[in-house]
C-alpha positions as semicolon CSV with decimal commas, in nm:
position;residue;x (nm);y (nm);z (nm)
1;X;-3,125;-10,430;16,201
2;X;-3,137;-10,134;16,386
3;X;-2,971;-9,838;16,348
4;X;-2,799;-9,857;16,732
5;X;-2,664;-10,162;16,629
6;X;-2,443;-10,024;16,329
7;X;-2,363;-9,750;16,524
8;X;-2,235;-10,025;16,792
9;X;-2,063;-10,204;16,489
10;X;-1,852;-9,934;16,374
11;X;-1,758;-9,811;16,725
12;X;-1,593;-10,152;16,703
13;X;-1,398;-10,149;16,409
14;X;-1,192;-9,844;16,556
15;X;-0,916;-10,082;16,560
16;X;-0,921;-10,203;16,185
17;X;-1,014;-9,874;16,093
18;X;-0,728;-9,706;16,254
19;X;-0,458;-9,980;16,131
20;X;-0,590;-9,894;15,774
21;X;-0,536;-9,538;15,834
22;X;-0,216;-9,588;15,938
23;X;-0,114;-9,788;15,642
24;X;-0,283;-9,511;15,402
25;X;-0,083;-9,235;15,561
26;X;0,188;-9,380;15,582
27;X;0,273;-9,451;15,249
28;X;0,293;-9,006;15,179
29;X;0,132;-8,919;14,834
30;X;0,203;-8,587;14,745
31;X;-0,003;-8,422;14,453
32;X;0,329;-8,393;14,264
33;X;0,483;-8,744;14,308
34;X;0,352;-8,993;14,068
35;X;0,563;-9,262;14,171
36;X;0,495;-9,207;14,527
37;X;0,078;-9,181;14,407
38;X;0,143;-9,511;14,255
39;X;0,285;-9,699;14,545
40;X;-0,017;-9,594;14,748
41;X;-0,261;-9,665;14,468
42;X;-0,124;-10,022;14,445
43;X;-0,201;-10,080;14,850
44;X;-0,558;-9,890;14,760
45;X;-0,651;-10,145;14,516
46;X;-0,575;-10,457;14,757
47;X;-0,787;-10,321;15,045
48;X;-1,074;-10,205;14,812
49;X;-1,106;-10,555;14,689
50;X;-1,072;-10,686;15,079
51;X;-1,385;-10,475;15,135
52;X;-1,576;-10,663;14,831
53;X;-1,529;-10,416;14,561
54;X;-1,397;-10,513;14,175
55;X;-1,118;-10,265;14,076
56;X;-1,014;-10,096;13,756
57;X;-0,722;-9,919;13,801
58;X;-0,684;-9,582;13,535
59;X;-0,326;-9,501;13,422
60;X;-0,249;-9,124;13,431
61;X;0,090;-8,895;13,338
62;X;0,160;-8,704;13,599
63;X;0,023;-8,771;13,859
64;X;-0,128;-9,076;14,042
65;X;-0,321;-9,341;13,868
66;X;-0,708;-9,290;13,920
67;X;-0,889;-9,616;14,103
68;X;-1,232;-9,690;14,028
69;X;-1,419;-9,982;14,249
70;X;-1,777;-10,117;14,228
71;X;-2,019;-10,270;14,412
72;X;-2,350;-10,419;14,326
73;X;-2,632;-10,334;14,516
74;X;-3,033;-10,432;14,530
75;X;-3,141;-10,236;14,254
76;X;-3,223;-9,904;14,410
77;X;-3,057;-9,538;14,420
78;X;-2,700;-9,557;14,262
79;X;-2,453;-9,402;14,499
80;X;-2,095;-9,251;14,369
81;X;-1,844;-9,224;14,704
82;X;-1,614;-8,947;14,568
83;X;-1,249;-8,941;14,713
84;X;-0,881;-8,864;14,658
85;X;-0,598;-8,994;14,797
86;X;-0,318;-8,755;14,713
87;X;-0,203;-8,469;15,027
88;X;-0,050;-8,140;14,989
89;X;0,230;-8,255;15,184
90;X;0,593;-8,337;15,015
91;X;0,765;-8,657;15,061
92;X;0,947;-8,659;15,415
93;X;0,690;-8,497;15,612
94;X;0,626;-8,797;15,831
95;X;0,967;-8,731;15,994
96;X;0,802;-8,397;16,144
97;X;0,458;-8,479;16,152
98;X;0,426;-8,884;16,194
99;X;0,111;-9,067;16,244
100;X;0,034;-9,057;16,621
101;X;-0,263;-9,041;16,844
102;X;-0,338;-8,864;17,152
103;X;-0,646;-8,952;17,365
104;X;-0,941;-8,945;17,063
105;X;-0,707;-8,741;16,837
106;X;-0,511;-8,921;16,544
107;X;-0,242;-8,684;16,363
108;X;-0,041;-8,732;16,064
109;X;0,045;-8,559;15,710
110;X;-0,306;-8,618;15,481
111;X;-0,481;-8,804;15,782
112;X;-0,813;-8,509;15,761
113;X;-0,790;-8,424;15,440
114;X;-0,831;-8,684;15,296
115;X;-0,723;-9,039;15,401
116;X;-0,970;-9,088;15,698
117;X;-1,234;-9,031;15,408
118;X;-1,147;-9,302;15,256
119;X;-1,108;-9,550;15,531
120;X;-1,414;-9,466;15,608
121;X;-1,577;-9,570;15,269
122;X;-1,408;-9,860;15,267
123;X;-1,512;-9,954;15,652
124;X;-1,855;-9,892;15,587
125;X;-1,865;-10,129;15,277
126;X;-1,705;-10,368;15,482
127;X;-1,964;-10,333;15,783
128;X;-2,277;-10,330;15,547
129;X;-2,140;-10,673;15,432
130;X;-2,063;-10,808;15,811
131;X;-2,361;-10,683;15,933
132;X;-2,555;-10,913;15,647
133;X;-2,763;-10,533;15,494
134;X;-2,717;-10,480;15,147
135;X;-2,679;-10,223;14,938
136;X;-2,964;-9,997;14,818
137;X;-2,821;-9,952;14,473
138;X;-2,526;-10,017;14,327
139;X;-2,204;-9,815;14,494
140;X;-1,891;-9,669;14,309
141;X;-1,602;-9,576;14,474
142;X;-1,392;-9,311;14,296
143;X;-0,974;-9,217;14,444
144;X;-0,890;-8,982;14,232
145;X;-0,475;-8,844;14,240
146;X;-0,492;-8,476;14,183
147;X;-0,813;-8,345;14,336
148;X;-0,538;-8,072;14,548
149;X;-0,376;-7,928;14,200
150;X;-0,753;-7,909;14,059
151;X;-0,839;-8,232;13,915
152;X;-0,756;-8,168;13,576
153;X;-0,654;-8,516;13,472
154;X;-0,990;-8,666;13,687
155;X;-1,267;-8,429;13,626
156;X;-1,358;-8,557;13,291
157;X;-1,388;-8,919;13,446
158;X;-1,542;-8,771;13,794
159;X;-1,858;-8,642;13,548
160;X;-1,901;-8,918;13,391
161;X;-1,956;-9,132;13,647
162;X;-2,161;-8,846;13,816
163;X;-2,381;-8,891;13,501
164;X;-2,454;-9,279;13,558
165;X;-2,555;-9,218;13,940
166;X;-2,836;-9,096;14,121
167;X;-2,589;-8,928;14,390
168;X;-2,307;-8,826;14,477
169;X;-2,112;-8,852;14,859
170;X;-1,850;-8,678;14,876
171;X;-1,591;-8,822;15,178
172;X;-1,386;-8,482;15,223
173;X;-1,410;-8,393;15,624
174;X;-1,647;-8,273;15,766
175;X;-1,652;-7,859;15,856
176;X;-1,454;-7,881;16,216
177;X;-1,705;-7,836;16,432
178;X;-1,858;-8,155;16,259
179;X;-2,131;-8,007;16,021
180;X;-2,152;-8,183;15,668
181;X;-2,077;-7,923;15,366
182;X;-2,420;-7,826;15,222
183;X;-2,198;-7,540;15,064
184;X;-1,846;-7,458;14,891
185;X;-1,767;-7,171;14,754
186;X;-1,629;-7,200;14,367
187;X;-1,271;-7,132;14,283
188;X;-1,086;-6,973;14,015
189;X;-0,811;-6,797;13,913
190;X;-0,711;-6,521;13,615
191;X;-0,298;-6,420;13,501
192;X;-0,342;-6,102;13,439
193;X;-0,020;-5,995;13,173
194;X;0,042;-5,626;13,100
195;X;0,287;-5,506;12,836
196;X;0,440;-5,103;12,803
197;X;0,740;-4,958;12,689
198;X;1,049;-4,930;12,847
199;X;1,238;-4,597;12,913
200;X;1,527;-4,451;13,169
201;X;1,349;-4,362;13,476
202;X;1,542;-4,021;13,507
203;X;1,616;-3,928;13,185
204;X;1,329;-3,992;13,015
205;X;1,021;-4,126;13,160
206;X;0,739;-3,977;12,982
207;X;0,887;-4,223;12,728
208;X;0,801;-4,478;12,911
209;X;0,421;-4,663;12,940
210;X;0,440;-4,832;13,249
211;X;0,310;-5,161;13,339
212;X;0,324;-5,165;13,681
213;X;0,145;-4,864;13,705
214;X;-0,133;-5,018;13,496
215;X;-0,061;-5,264;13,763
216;X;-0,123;-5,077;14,046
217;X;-0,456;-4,974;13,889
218;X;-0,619;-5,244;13,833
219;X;-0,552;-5,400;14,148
220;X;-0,776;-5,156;14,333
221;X;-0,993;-5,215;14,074
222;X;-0,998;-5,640;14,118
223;X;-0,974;-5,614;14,485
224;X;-1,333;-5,380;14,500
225;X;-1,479;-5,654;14,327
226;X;-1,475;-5,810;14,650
227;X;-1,826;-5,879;14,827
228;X;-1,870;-5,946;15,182
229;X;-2,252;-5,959;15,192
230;X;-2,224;-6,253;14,888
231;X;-1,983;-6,417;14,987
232;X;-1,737;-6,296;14,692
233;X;-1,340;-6,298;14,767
234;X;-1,128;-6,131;14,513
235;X;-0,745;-6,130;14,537
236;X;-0,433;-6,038;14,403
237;X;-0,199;-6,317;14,496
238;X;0,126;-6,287;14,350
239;X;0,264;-5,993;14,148
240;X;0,597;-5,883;13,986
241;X;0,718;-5,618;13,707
242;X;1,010;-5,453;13,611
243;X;1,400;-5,558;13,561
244;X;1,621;-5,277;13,670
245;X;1,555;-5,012;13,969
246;X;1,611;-4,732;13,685
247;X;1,378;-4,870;13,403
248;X;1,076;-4,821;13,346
249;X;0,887;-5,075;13,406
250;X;0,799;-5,288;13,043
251;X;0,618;-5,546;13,200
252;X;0,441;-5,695;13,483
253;X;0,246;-5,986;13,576
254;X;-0,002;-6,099;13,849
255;X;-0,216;-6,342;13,963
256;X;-0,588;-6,308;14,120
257;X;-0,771;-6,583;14,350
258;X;-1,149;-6,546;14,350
259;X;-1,415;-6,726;14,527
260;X;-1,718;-6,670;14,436
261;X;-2,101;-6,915;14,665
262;X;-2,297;-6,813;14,338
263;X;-2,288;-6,897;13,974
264;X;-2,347;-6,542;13,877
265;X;-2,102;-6,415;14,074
266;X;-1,867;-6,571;13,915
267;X;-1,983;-6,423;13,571
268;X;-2,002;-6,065;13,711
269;X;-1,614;-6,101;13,785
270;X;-1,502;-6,257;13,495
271;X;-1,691;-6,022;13,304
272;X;-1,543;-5,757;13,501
273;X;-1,174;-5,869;13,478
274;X;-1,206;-5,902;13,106
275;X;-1,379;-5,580;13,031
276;X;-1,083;-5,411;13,237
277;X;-0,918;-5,131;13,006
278;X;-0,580;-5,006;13,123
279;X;-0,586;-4,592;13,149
280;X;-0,286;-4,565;12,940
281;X;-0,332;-4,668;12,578
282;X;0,032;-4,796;12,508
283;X;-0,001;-5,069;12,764
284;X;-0,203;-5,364;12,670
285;X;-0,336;-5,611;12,888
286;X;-0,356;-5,982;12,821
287;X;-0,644;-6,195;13,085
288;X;-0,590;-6,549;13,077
289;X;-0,766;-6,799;13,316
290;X;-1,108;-6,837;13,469
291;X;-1,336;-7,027;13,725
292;X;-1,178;-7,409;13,805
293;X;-1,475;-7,522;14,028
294;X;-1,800;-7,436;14,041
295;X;-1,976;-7,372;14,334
296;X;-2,140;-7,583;14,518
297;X;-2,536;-7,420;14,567
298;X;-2,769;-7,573;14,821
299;X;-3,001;-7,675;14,560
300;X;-3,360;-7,871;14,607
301;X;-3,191;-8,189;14,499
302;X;-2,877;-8,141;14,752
303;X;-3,134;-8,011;15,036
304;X;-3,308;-8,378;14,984
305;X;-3,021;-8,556;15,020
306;X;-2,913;-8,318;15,344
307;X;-3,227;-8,373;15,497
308;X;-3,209;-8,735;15,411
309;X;-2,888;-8,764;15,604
310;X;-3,051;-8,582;15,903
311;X;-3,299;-8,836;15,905
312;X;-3,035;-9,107;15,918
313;X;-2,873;-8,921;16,155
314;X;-3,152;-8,860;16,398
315;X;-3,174;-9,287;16,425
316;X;-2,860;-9,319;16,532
317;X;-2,891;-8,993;16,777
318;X;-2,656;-8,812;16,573
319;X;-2,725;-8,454;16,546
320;X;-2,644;-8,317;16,201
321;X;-2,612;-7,944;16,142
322;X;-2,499;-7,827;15,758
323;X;-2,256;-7,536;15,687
324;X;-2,067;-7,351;15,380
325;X;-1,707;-7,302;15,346
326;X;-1,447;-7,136;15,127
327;X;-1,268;-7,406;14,992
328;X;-1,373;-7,627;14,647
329;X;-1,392;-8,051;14,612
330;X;-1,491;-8,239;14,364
331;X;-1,864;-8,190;14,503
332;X;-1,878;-7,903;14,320
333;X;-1,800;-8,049;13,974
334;X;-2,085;-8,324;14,019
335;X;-2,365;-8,054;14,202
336;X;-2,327;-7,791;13,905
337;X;-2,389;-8,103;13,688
338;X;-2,730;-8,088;13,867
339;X;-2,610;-8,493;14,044
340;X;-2,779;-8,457;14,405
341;X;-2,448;-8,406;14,624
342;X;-2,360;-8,396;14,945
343;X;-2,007;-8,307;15,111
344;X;-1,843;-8,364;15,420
345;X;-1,946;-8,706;15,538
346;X;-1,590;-8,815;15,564
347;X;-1,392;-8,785;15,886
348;X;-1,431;-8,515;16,183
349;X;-1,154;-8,284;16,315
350;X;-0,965;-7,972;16,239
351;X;-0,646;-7,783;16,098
352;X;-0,699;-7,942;15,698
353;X;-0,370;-7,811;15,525
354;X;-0,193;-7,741;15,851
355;X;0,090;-7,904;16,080
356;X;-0,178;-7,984;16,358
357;X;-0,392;-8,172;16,114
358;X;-0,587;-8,415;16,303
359;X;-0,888;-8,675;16,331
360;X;-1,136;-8,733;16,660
361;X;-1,175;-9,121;16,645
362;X;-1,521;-9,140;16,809
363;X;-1,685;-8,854;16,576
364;X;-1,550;-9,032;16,272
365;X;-1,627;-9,361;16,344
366;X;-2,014;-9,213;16,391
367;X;-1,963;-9,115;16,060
368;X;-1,876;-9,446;15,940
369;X;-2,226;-9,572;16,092
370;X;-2,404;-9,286;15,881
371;X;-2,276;-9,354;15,589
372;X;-2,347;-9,749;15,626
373;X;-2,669;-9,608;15,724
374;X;-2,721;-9,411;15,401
375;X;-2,575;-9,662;15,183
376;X;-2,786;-9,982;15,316
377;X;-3,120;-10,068;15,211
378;X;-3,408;-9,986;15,408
C-alpha cells in the first residue's frame, strides 16, 4: 500500500479520532484523583480492546491503575507505545476550559499533553488493521497514571517492558512548532535542611547560628551552578526559615529544581550540592533528594530511530525536523536504559500545562499516518 494512501486514511478518521478525544478528555484525570484515574482507565480498557489489543489492567494505591495492551505482530522489531493518561489539571476544570474546537484547533484540560497521544496510538492500530498491513513486530501499549508526579508507582513496570522491546515511542506532543523530541533535559530535585541555634535578635545574637544565613549562602552558591552553554538549570524553588521576627533564625528549609541535557552534569551538581559546607560550624546541613529522570541523550541508537522516522516521513511528504526541550517523560527512563527511543510522535500544538492548551487536527492526524507508517511492516 502506499504511503499516500495511509496518509489519506487517517485524514479520514478525523471524525472517530476526534469523538475519542472527546470522550478521553472528558472524563478529567487528575494526577491526584485515583477514583477519577479509575473511571477513565475503565473507558481506556474498552476502546483499547475495540482497536484489537488484549488488556491487563495493573491495580495501583494512589493513583490510577496502570493499563497494559498487546498486539501481535509478524515477527519483526518489537515496538513499546509509551503513554499516560493522567493531566495536571484538578477535577472541575472543564467548566473553564471545556473541550471545544476552533477552525483546526481542538482545546480542552489534558487534550496536548497527553490524551491526543493516545488517541492517536490507538487510531493508528486501528488503521493498520483497516487498511489490511500488519504489524512489524509485536506492539505494547503502556497508559501509565502518574507520569506528571514522576512515575514513581510506573517506572519499575515502564523498564521492564523497555527491556523486552527493541524500541520505544514515546506519544507525548510533539515540540510546538511540530519537531519530534530527539532531546529532554533530565530532572531532579534536592531539600536542602539546615539546623542552628536560636537566640534574641537584639539581645543576644552572636548567640545565635543562623540558618537562614547559611541559607542565603548557599543559594548563591546552587544558583552559580547554573550553565547556559550546557544546558544546566539550577534553582532554588521554594524557601522558608525562622518563627518569630525577633529570633534568630533556628531553621530553614529549601528546595532546588535542576535540569541538567547530560549525564555528567547531573553528577557535577549532585556532587556539588552534597560537598556544600555551611561557613558557620554550628549549623549543619542535611541534603536529601537527587536526579528523578534521566536525560534523554541523542544517542546512535535514538539517531537511528530519528532518522528512521525521517525516512517515513519523507514518503508521506512530511517534513520532520528534531529538537530538545526542558521538560522530562518517560523517554528518558527507557533511553538511559540504552532502549532506542524516540519522543514526540504524539499530537501537534502548543501551550502543554497552560489554559490555552490546544491540538491542530490536520498536523496530528499526519502524525497518526507516521506512526501507522512506522509501526506496519514493510
Amino acid at each position: 500500500m502506499s504511503e499516500s494512501a495511509i496518509l489519506q486514511a487517517a485524514y479520514a478518521a478525523e471524525a472517530q479520532y476526534l469523538e475519542l478525544l472527546a470522550d478521553l478528555v472528558t472524563h478529567e484525570s487528575p494526577t491526584d484523583d485515583e477514583a477519577a484515574c479509575d473511571v477513565l482507565a475503565t473507558r481506556l480498557a474498552d476502546h483499547m480492546r475495540a482497536s484489537g489489543l488484549t488488556v491487563e489492567r495493573h491495580a495501583r494505591q494512589g493513583v490510577g491503575d496502570v493499563l497494559e495492551g498487546r498486539a501481535r505482530g509478524a515477527g519483526g522489531e518489537t515496538t513499546l507505545l509509551l503513554c499516560h493518561y493522567d493531566t495536571v489539571w484538578p477535577l472541575g476544570t472543564l467548566g473553564a476550559m471545556p473541550f471545544t474546537r476552533a477552525g483546526d484547533k481542538v482545546s480542552g484540560p489534558g487534550t496536548l499533553d497527553m490524551k491526543a497521544g493516545i488517541a492517536n496510538a490507538l487510531t493508528a492500530l486501528r488503521l493498520v488493521s483497516e487498511l489490511g498491513l500488519e504489524l512489524a513486530g509485536d506492539v505494547t501499549l503502556l497508559l501509565t497514571s502518574d507520569e506528571e508526579t514522576g512515575s514513581r508507582s510506573s517506572r519499575e513496570l515502564i523498564e521492564s517492558l523497555a527491556r523486552a522491546h527493541d524500541r520505544v515511542f514515546v506519544l507525548e506532543p510533539g515540540r510546538d512548532d511540530g519537531a519530534l523530541k530527539v532531546g529532554r533535559k533530565g530532572v531532579g530535585g534536592f531539600r536542602l535542611q539546615f539546623r542552628g541555634r536560636s537566640a534574641h535578635a537584639g539581645n543576644n545574637p552572636s548567640d545565635g547560628a543562623s540558618a537562614l544565613r547559611e541559607l542565603a549562602h548557599m543559594l548563591v552558591f546552587i544558583e552559580d551552578l547554573s550553565d547556559d552553554v550546557a544546558g544546566t538549570t539550577v534553582n532554588v524553588t521554594v524557601a522558608r526559615a525562622g518563627f518569630a521576627t525577633n529570633v534568630i533564625a533556628e531553621e530553614a528549609e529549601a528546595f532546588v529544581d535542576f535540569r541538567v541535557l547530560k549525564a555528567s552534569e547531573a553528577e557535577r551538581v549532585t556532587n556539588a550540592i552534597h560537598d556544600y559546607t555551611p561557613r558557620d560550624s554550628r549549623v549543619t546541613l542535611t541534603v536529601t533528594g537527587g536526579l528523578n529522570r534521566p536525560p534523554l541523550e541523542l544517542t546512535a541508537a535514538n539517531r537511528a530511530l530519528f532518522e528512521r522516522a525521517q525516512a517515513v516521513g519523507n514518503a508521506l511528504s512530511l517534513e520532520l525536523d528534531g529538537g530538545v526541550v526542558g521538560g522530562g517523560s518517560d523517554g528518558n527512563f527507557t533511553s538511559a536504559m540504552g532502549v532506542p527511543t524516540l519522543d514526540g510522535l504524539g499530537s501537534v500544538g502548543g501551550g502543554p500545562h497552560a489554559r490555552h492548551e490546544h491540538i491542530r487536527v490536520r498536523e496530528s492526524l499526519q502524525r497518526v499516518a507516521l506512526l501507522t507508517g512506522l509501526l506496519a511492516r514493510d
